[in-house]
C-alpha positions as a Markdown table, in Angstrom:
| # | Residue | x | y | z |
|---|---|---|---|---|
| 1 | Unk | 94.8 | 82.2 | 98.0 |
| 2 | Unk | 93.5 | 82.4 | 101.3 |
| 3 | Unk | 96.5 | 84.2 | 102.0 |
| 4 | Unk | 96.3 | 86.7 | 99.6 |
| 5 | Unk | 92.4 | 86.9 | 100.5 |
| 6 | Unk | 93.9 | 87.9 | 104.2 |
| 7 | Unk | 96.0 | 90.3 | 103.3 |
| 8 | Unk | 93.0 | 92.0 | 101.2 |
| 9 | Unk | 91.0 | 92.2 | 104.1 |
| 10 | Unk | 94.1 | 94.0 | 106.1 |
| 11 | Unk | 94.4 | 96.5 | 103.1 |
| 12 | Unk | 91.0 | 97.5 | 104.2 |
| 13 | Unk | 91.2 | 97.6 | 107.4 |
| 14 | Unk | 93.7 | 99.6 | 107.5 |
| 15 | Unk | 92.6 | 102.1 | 105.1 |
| 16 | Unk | 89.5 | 102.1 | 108.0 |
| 17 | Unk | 92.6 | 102.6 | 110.6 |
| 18 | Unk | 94.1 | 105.4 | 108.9 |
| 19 | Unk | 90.7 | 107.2 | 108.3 |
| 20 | Unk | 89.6 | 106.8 | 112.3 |
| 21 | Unk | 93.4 | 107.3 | 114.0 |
| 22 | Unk | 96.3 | 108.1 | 111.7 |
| 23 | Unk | 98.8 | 106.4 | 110.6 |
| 24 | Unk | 100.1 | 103.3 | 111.5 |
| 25 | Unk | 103.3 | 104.2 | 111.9 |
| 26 | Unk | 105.4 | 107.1 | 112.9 |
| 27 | Unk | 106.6 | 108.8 | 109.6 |
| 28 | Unk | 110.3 | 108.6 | 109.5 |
| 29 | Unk | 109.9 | 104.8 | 109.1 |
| 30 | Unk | 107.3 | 105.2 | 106.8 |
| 31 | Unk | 110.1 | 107.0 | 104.1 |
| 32 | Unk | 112.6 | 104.5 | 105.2 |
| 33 | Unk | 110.3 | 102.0 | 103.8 |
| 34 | Unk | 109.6 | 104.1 | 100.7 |
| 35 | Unk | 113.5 | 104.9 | 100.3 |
| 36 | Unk | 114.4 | 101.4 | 100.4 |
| 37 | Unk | 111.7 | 100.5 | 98.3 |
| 38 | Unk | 112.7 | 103.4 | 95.6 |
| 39 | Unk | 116.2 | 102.1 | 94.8 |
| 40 | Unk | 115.0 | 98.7 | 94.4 |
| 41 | Unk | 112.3 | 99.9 | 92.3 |
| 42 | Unk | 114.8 | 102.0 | 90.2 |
| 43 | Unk | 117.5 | 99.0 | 90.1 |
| 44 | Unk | 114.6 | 97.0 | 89.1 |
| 45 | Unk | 113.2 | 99.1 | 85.8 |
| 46 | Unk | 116.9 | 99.9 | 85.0 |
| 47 | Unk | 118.0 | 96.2 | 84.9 |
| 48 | Unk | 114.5 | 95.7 | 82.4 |
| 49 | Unk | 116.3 | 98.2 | 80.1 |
| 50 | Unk | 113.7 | 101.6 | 81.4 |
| 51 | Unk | 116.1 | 104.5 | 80.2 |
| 52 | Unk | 116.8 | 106.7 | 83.0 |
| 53 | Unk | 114.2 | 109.3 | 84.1 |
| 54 | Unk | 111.5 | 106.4 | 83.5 |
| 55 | Unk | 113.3 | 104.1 | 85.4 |
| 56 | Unk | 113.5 | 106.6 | 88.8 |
| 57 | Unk | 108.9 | 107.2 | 87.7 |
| 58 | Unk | 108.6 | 103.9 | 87.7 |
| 59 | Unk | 110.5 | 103.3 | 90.6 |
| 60 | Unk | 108.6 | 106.2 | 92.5 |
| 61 | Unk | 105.5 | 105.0 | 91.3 |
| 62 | Unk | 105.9 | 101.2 | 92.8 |
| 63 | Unk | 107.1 | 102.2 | 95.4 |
| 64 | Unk | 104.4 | 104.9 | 96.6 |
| 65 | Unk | 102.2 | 101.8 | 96.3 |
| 66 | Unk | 103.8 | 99.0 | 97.7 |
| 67 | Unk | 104.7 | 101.4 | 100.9 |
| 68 | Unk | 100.8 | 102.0 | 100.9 |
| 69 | Unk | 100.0 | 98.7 | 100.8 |
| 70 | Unk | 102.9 | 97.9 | 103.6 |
| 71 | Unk | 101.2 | 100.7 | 105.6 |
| 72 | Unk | 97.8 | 99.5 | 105.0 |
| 73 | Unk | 98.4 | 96.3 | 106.1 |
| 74 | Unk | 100.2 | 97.1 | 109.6 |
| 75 | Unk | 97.3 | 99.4 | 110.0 |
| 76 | Unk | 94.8 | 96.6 | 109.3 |
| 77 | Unk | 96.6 | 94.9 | 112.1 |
| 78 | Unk | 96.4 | 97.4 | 114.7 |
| 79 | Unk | 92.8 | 97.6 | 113.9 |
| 80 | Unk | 92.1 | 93.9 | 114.6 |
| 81 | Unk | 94.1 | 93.7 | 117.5 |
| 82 | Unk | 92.7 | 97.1 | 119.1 |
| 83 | Unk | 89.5 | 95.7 | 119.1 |
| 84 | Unk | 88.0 | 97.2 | 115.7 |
| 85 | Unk | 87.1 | 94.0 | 115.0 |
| 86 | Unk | 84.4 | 93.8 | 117.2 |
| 87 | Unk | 82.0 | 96.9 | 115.2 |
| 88 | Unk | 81.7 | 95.0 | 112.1 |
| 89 | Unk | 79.8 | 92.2 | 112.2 |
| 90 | Unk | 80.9 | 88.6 | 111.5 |
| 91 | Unk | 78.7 | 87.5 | 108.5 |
| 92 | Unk | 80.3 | 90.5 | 106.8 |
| 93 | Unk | 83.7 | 89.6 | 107.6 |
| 94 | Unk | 82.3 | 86.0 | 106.1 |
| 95 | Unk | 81.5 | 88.0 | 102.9 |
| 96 | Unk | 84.8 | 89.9 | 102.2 |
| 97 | Unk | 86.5 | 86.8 | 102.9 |
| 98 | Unk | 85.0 | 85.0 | 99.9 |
| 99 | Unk | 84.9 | 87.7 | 98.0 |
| 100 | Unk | 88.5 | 88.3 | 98.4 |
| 101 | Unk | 88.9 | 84.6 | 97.3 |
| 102 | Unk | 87.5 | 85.0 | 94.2 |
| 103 | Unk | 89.2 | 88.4 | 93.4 |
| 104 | Unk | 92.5 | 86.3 | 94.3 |
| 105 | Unk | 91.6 | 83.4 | 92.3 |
| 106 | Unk | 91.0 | 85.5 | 89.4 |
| 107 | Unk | 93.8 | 87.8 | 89.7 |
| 108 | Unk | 96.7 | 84.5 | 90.2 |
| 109 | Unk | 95.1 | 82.8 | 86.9 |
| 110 | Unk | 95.5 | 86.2 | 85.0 |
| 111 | Unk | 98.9 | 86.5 | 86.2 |
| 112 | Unk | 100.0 | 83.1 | 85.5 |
| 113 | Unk | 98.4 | 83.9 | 82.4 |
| 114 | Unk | 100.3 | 86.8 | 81.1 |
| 115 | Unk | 103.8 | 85.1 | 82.8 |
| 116 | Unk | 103.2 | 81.9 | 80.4 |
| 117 | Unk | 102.1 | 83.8 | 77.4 |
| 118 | Unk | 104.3 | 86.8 | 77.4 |
């Protein structure tokens, strides 16, 4: 949980990277990323039975995300090691963290939820 809490708090920050300096990454690896992560998206709904054009959506679509969140989170990095850190003070660092918690808490149990039931 705490974790997954972490990795929140680097989503943000590095949607506060990308706002103040760009992105995190130069861009040819940033479609390498979403190129890999396409055809295993695609592989993934066809092998679930998606017939074809909603298999390569649904593939584009997950994978648009999961290469922002991978982006999001090196960016988040950068930020905290470049000193970014420093501007926001630490009770409110204290704050996201728990709140993160809980939005991780609640988002595992649903998920375990829906995997049991389903």
């Amino acid at each position: 949980m705490v974790g997954m809490s972490l990795a929140m708090i680097a989503v943000a920050l590095g949607i506060i990277y990308m706002f103040e300096r760009g992105l995190p990454m130069p861009a040819p690896l940033i479609l390498l990323i979403f190129a890999v992560l396409f055809i295993l998206g695609t592989t993934i709904f066809e092998g679930r039975g998606a017939v074809h054009p909603w298999s390569l959506i649904g593939g584009a679509i997950s994978s648009i995300a999961v290469t922002f969140i991978v982006m999001s989170i090196i960016g988040g990095i950068l930020y905290a090691v470049t000193g970014g850190l420093s501007a926001i003070p630490p009770e409110t660092i204290l704050y996201s963290l728990a709140a993160c918690m809980i939005v991780s808490m609640v988002a595992l149990k649903f998920a375990y939820y829906k995997l049991q039931y389903t």
